[in-house]
C-alpha positions, 0 to 999 in steps of 0.5 A: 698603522702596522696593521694597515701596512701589513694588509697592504703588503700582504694583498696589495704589493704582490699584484703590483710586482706582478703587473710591473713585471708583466711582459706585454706591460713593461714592452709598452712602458720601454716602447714609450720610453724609447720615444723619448729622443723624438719627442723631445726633439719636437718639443723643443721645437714647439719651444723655440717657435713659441718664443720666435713666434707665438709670445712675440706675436701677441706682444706685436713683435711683427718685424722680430717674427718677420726676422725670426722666419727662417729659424721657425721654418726649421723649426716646422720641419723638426716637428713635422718629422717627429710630433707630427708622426708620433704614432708612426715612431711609437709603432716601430718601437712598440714592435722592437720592445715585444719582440725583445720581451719575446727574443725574436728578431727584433727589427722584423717585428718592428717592421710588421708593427709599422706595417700593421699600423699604416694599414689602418691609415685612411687611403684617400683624403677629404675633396673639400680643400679640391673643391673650394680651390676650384670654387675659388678659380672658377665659381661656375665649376662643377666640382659634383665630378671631383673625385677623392684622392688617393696618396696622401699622408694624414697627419690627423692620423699618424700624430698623437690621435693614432696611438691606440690603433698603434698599440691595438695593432702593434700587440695583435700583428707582433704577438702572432709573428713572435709566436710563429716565430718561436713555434718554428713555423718558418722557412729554414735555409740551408746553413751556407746561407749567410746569417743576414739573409736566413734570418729575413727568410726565416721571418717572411711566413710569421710576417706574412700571417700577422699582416694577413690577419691585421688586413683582414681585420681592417677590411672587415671594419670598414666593411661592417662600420663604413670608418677606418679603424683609427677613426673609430677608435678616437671617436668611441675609445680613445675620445671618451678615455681623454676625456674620463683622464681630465676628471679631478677623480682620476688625477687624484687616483692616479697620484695616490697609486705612484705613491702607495706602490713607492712607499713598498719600494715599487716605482709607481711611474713605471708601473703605471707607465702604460696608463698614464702615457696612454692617456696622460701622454697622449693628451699631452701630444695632442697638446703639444701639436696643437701649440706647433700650430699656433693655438693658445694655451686657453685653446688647447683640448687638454687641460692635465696632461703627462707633464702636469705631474711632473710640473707641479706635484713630483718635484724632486721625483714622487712625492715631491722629496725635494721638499722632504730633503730642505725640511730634513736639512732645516728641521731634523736633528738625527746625524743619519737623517741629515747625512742621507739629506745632504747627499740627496739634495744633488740628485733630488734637484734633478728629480732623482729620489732613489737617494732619499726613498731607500736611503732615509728611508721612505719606503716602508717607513710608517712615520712617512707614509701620512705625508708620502701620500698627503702631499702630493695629492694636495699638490695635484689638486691645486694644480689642477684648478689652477689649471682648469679655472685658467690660472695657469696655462696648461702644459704644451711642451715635453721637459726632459724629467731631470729638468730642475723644478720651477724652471720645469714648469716655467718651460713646460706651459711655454713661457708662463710665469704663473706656473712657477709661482703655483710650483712655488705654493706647492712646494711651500704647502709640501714642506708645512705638511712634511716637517711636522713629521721630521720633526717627530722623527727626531724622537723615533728610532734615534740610533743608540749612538746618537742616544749615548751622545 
């Protein structure tokens, strides 16, 4: 076990901090991240219409969703300005965080981050809703002359479908503006100008050039491919990384990583941040703005999505520690174990588990590293088929992480009772795999005062 520990130590913990740390990385991670206030705000609303709307509905509530209208319309408009434009807000932030990590004016780059976005948006929109109302009023109509329209703002692009053309060209359009920025390659205004207005002068030629340079990289696509980039990308990329993200392997991989990289004191979510909100994230926003839209959770594209782990497996934080602190309150017989239990429970119900990894600790602690990284990865697979034999429903609304467990689940699929209950039995088999090693912790490395007592 030491020898395996030091290995891992010696080989593996230096890539890991060096890929945390990565600055292009921790952007991506701060820029999803600083979503968060957005998409709550939609989630939320998804929430309240699945309990106005969606549950009534099935049940036959009609005069209750007929009396609830006003409030699922205000409903719509929340997530229409928030899920429903994701990658618009996530490209606006993506261009803040680079621009921070680079030190350059920070609200340009997130501006030329927008604009380098929007320039893949598709310019008109499909005839055939034009022709079928014209078809409809005038079934002797000649729609062969109805032209497309150009105007139009396509939701399909700019919701969770566009986030990898947002981060494509987010990187490309502000790495070269704080380049140039920081090359000086700018125009310098006399020092009686005020601060304001030489900072915008200062950013128009870098501006300039990321923009030229995302335009002519669109237009060449268009020109070679006959799509839009962000159509190309959700077909042949994204799509198919979807769909390699709902594998049982990769959620199994994924699990095993966050743990091994916390037990050596490296917060596995973060550094895995750009994978699992790239894929797992997006996945569950598609989820989510299908469920706004009124499909089933037996319909919904994605079956594992971002907030399945958070739902089911790291209940307490990773690895499921809130499980770890009631085994240690019940089963461990050392004074430190327990005191460092009792003050973590608070945090660990609101899934906070820095109390117990460094207190305890876990990290680096070879008693614990069997159960640390077993019982989760039991934990996700029961989940997982659960899910995709359709015991439960899968996760369609974004819970705030603090969000306490088995009332995180419950809130988290919309409702479903089932998902509790799968909770329920993933914290049961948890606690069965943890305390046979709290209990033998309580014969290793007593503290000599505790030994003397």
């Amino acid at each position: 076990m030491n020898g395996l520990t030091n290995f891992l130590e010696k080989y593996f913990v230096p890539v890991a901090a060096k890929i945390g740390s990565q600055k292009h990385l921790v952007a991506l991670r701060d820029a999803f991240i600083s979503t968060m206030p957005i998409t709550m705000a939609g989630s939320i609303a998804v929430l309240l219409n699945a309990f106005f709307r969606d549950f009534p509905t099935s049940w036959g509530w009609t005069g209750f969703v007929e009396a609830m209208q006003p409030l699922i319309g205000v409903n719509g408009y929340v997530w229409a300005a928030t899920l429903a434009i994701v990658s618009l807000v996530f490209s606006v932030s993506l261009g803040y965080n680079l621009s921070k990590v680079y030190e350059v004016d920070r609200l340009a780059g997130a501006l030329v981050s927008l604009a380098a976005f929007v320039m893949n948006l598709s310019q008109t929109v499909a005839v055939d809703p034009i022709k079928n109302a014209i078809l409809a009023a005038n079934p002797k109509a000649d729609v062969s002359m109805v032209q497309p329209v150009w105007g139009f703002l396509d939701l399909n692009q700019v919701n969770g479908t566009g986030l990898f053309t947002a981060m494509l060209f987010g990187f490309i359009s502000t790495i070269i503006y704080a380049k140039l920025m920081r090359a000086n390659i700018t125009i310098k205004m006399p020092d009686s100008v005020p601060p304001a207005v030489s900072k915008a002068f200062a950013a128009i030629i870098p501006a300039l050039v990321a923009l030229y340079i995302c335009a002519i990289i669109d237009w060449s696509f268009v020109k070679i491919t006959g799509l839009d980039v962000i159509t190309w990308i959700s077909k042949t990329i994204q799509e198919p990384l979807l769909a390699l993200s709902q594998g049982y392997g990769a959620v199994l991989l994924v699990t095993f990583l966050v743990q091994l990289l916390w037990f050596f004191g490296i917060h596995g979510p973060n550094v895995l941040a750009p994978v699992l909100e790239s894929l797992w994230g997006t996945a569950q926003l598609n989820n989510i703005n299908e469920a706004a839209k009124g499909v089933a959770g037996s319909d919904l594209p994605y079956q594992w999505v971002r907030g399945s782990f958070d739902a089911y497996v790291w209940m307490g934080g990773s690895g499921g520690t809130l499980v770890l602190i009631i085994a240690l309150l019940m089963f461990s017989k050392r004074a430190d174990s327990r005191t460092v239990a009792k003050l973590s429970l608070g945090p660990g119900i609101f899934n906070i588990n820095e109390p117990i990894m460094f207190g305890l600790p876990i990290v680096l602690n070879s008693i614990y590293l069997i159960p640390f990284i077993i019982a989760p990865m039991v934990m996700v697979t029961i989940a997982y088929f659960a899910t995709t034999l359709g015991l439960v429903a899968p996760v369609k609304i974004a819970v705030v992480w603090v969000m306490p467990p088995l009332l995180n689940s419950f809130l988290a699929t919309g409702g479903d009772w089932m998902a509790p209950v799968i909770s329920l039995i993933n914290m049961i088999i948890a606690f069965l795999i943890w305390v046979p090693f709290v209990i033998t912790a309580n014969k290793v490395g007593v503290p000599e005062e505790e030994m003397k007592a």
